[in-house]
C-alpha positions, 0 to 999 in steps of 0.5 A: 505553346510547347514551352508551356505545354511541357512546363505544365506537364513537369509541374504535373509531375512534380506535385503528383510525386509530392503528393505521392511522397506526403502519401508513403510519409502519411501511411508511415507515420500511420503504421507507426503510430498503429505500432506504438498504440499496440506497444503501449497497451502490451507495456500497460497490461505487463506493468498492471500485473507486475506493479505492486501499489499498496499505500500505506500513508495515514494517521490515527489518532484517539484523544481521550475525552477529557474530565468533566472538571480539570481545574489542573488542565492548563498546568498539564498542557504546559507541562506536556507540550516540551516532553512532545517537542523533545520526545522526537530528538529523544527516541530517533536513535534507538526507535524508543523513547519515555520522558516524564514532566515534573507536572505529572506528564508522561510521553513516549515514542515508539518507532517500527524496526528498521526505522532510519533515526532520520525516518524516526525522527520525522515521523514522531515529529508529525505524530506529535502535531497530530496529537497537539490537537487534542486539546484537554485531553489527558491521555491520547495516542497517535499512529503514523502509517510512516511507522510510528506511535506517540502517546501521552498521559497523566499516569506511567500505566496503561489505563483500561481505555488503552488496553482494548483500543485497536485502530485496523488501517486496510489497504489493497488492490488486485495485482492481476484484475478480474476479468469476465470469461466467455465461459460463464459471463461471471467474474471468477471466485477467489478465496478470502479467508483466514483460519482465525485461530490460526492467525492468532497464534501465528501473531502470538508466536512473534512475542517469542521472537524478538517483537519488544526489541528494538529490530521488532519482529517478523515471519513470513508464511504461506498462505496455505498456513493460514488458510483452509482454502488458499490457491494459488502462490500467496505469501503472508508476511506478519510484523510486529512491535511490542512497546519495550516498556511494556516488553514482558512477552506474555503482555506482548503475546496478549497484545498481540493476540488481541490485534490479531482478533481485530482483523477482518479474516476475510476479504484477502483474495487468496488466489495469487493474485491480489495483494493485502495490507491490514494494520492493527495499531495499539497503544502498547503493540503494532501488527502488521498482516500483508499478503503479497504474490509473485511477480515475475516472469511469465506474466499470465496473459492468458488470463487476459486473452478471455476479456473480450474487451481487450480481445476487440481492442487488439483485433481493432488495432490490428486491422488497422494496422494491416490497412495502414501497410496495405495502403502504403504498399499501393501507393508505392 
């Protein structure tokens, strides 16, 4: 009949208009999406070459080893575990602390310049459980990448042991990474290397500027001081932190210096665009190398613009997205 004719006919043309209005909402949220993906990887790409992420969480710790015979052993460890758990409370206020047992035990904290006491105070506090675990040893030493150093022994002075040991604690990562150029099919080169000598005398040098107070001490440079071959904008900063009961400043230039000849003097992508992190921990002073690179605006995307990895994502993406509106545009 009529009736139903033109019924089926409106029912016609209210699922074609349906159809066609899910059809505009599919190819919307499709463009969207297609722009969001492309937003997302541009936020990726900046945030990778602005973030800087150099850990710095570890602990080092060196137990003597202990005498062959030690009849006195347990009367030492009686003695010296109260001097640990007090040594914390004792040093947080003003970044040092030595205590002494009447057993003939002997501790002392240290905490970097610019510690907050509740910084300190936490810090030591973990060395000394570090340090609990090294069982019949006389003489040990722990260091927290939080900043911090506890050691203890039999005697007030340093034993030859204690005077050579260096622990280097390196972290880094490329601030801008590496990427493969169409123009040789090989990553670029950087340079790595430090002047020795001049690294040396530059750590040295903070002996005379204040490493044994309380505040430690620090020079920044750049990478061109230090450096025969440095490109690029590279900043290096040196920190330092001599004990202040072994606070004479030729003992602190020595230790210092003996730091410094432990670090790697290559390996530190002078280019402007990795970052470095080397710590050198002793039992009587602290060295910290880190270099670091500008970060901010323009972000050098051209750098970028030769990974063809990234080139076909975006040229990928792109094409979607103009297939996405044009199939909007027709099904309007």
């Amino acid at each position: 009949s009529l009736a139903q004719r033109l019924l089926h006919r409106l029912t016609d043309m209210a699922t074609a208009r349906a159809v066609a209005a899910s059809m505009r909402l599919t190819c919307a949220l499709s463009t969207l999406a297609m722009l969001a993906a492309i937003l997302f990887m541009l936020l990726l790409l900046i945030a990778g070459a602005l973030q800087l992420r150099v850990p710095t969480g570890y602990a080092v710790v060196d137990c003597a080893p202990p005498p062959p015979s030690d009849d006195g052993a347990a009367a030492f460890l009686h003695s010296l575990l109260p001097l640990l758990a007090a040594l914390p409370a004792a040093a947080a206020p003003t970044g040092f602390a030595s205590l002494q047992s009447s057993g003939g035990a002997f501790a002392r904290g240290i905490c970097l310049g610019g510690s907050a006491p509740k910084e300190c105070l936490a810090c030591l506090a973990a060395a000394a459980k570090n340090l609990t675990g090294c069982g019949a040893s006389r003489r040990a030493g722990a260091w927290r990448g939080e900043g911090c150093f506890m050691g203890y022994a039999d005697g007030n002075a340093s034993s030859p042991h204690e005077d050579v040991f260096r622990g280097v604690v390196s972290f880094g990562e490329d601030v801008f990474p590496a990427v493969i150029s169409f123009d040789d099919g090989k990553p670029p080169s950087n340079p790595n290397c430090f002047d020795t000598r001049a690294l040396i005398a530059r750590a040295q040098s903070l002996a005379g500027r204040g490493a044994a107070n309380s505040s430690g001490a620090r020079v920044v440079t750049d990478a061109a001081a230090l450096s025969s071959n440095a490109t690029g904008k590279t900043t290096v900063t040196l920190r330092a932190q001599c004990a202040r009961d072994r606070a004479a400043a030729a003992e602190c230039a020595r230790c210092l210096g003996d730091s410094a000849r432990e670090v790697g003097a290559c390996g530190w992508g002078l280019d402007g665009e990795h970052v470095r992190v080397a710590d050198v921990v002793g039992y009587n002073c602290f060295l910290r190398i880190e270099t670091s690179v500008p970060t901010g605006w323009p972000v050098p995307v051209a750098k970028y613009m030769k990974d063809p990895v990234l080139i076909t994502l975006c040229a990928g993406m792109l094409l979607a997205l103009v297939a996405a509106v044009i199939a909007c545009v027709r099904g309007r």
